[in-house]
C-alpha positions as CSV (number, residue, x, y, z in Angstrom):
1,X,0.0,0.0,0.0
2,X,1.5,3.1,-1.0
3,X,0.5,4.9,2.6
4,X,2.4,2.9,4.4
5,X,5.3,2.6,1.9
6,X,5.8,6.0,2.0
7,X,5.2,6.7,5.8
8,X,7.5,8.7,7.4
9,X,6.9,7.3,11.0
10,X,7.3,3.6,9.6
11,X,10.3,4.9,7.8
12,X,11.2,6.1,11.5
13,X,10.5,2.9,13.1
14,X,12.0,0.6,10.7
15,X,15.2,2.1,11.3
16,X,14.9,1.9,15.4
17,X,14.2,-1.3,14.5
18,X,17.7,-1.7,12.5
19,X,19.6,-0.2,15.2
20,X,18.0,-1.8,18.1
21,X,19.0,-5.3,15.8
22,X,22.0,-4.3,15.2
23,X,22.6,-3.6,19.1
24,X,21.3,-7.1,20.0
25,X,23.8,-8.7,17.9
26,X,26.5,-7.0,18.8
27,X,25.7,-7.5,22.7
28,X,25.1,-11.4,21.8
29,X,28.4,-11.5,20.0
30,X,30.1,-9.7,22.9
31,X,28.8,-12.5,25.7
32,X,32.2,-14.0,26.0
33,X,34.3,-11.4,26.9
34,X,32.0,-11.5,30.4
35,X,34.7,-13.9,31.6
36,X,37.5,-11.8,30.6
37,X,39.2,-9.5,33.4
38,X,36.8,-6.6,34.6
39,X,40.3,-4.2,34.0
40,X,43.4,-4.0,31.7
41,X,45.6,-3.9,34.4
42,X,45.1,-7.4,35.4
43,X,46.4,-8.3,31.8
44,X,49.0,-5.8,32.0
45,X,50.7,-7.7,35.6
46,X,53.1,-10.0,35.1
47,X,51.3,-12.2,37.4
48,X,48.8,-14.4,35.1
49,X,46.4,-15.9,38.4
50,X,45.7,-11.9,38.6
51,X,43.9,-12.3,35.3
52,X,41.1,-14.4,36.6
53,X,38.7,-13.1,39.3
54,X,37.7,-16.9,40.6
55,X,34.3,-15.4,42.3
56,X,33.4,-13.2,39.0
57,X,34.0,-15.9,36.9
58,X,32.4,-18.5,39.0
59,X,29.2,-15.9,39.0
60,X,29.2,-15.4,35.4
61,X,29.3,-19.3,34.9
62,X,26.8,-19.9,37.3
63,X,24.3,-16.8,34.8
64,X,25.0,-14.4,37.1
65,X,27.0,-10.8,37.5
66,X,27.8,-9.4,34.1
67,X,26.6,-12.3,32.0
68,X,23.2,-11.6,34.2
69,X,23.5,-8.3,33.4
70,X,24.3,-8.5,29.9
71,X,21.3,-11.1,29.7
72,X,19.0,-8.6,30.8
73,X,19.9,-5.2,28.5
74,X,19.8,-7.4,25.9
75,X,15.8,-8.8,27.0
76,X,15.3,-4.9,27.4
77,X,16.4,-4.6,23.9
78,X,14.3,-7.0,22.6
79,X,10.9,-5.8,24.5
80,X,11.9,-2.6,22.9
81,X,12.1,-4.1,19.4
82,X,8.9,-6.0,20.0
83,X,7.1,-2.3,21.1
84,X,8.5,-0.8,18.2
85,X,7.2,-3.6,16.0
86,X,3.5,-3.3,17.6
87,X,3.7,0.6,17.0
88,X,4.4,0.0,13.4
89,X,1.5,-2.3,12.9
90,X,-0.8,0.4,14.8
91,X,0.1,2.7,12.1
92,X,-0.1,0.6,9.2
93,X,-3.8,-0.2,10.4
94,X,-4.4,3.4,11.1
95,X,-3.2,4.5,7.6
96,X,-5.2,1.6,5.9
97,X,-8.3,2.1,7.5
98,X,-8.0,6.2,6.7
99,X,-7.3,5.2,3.2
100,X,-10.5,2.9,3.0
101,X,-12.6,5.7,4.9
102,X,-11.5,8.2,2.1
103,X,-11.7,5.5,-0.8
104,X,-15.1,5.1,0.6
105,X,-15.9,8.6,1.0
106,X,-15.0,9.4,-2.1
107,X,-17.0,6.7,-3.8
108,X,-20.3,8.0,-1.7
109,X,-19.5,11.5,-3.1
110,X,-19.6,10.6,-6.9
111,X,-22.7,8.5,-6.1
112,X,-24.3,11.5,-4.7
113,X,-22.9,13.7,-7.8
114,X,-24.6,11.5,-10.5
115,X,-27.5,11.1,-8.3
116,X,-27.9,15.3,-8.2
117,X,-27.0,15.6,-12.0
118,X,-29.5,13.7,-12.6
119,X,-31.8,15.7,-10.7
120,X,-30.2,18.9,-12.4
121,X,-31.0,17.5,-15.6
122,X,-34.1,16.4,-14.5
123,X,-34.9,20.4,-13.3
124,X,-33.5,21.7,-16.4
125,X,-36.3,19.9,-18.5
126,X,-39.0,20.9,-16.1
127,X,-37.9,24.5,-16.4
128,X,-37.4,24.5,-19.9
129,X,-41.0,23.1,-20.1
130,X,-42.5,25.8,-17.8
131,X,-40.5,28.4,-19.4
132,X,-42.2,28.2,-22.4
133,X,-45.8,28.0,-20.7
134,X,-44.7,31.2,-18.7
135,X,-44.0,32.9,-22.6
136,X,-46.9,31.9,-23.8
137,X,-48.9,33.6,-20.6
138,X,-49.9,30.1,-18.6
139,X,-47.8,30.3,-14.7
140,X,-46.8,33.3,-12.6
141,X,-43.7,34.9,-12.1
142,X,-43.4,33.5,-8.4
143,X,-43.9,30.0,-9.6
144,X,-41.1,30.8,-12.2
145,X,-38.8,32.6,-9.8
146,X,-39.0,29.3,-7.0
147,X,-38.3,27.3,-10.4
148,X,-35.1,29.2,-11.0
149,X,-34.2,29.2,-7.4
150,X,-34.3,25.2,-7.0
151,X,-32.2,25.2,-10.1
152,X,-29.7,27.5,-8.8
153,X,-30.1,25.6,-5.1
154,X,-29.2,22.8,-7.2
155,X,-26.2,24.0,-9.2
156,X,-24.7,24.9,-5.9
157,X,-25.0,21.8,-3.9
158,X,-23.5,20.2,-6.9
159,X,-20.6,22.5,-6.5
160,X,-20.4,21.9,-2.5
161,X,-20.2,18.1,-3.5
162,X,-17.2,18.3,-6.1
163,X,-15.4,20.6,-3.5
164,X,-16.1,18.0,-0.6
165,X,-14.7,15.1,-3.2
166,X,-11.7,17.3,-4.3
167,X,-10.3,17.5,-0.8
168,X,-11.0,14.1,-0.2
169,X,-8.8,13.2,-2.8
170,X,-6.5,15.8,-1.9
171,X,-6.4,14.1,1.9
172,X,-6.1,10.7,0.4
173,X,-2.6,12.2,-1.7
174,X,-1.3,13.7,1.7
175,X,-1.7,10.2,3.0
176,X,-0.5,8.4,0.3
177,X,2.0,11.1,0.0
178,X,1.4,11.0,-3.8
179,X,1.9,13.6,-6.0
180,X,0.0,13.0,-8.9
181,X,2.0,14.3,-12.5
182,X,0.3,17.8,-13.5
């Protein structure tokens, strides 16, 4: 659907989505170096038992301390990921069902417009009829004047209707974001 194609917000969403992946894997790829030393300057002594923290390693074994930690920002990561994917769904549906309201507005409008062009040419007849029964004397000038009036009452509801159906397709192209060739 073209809406959601060329939604901004998606557009926004689908790249916190990228990052947010993209910082998943690289805290998944970095598990291991939980057992490592917790400073440089163990690996920097001479000494190679200072390397090895027995009760942080024995914690991180055991799924606790950093690998714990780790564990967890990377489940926070992931909730995130999942909202983010929710929120992109809502708008999808949001932007489809305002495309199907317009689509369905705008097909209710041009049934209305051929149902009062009808009527317009329906008028026109009649007042082409009583026009020339006013020429020839027959009808009053107040029955002519309402005649002209519901003509003209006509005309311009016809009008309102085209305007109303214009904008709608002009909301439907802000959604879309579609600019149609001129």
């Amino acid at each position: 659907m073209l809406a959601i194609a060329n939604s901004r917000e998606i557009e926004a969403i689908n790249q916190r989505l990228d990052l947010t992946g993209d910082r998943i894997e690289y805290a998944e790829a970095h598990q291991w170096l939980e057992f490592l030393p917790s400073s440089f300057d163990a690996v920097l002594s001479a000494n190679p038992l200072n390397w090895i923290d027995p009760l942080r390693l024995i914690q991180n074994l055991l799924g606790g301390g950093d690998v714990q930690r780790n564990r967890l920002a990377i489940a926070e990561l992931e909730i995130g990921a999942a909202d983010l994917i929710r929120r992109r769904e809502e708008v999808a549906e949001s932007l489809g069902r305002e495309v199907i309201d317009g689509v369905l507005a705008y097909e209710a409008q041009t049934r209305r417009l051929e149902n009062l062009r009808g009527q317009l040419e329906t008028q026109l007849q009649r007042q082409a009829v009583m026009e020339m029964a006013y020429r020839t004397g027959q009808g009053s000038t107040a029955t002519m004047l309402s005649l002209w009036q519901q003509t003209e009452d006509l005309r311009a509801v016809i009008e309102e209707v085209e305007i109303e159906r214009s904008q709608g397709v002009r909301a439907l192209e802000v959604v879309c974001q579609f600019t149609p060739l001129e």
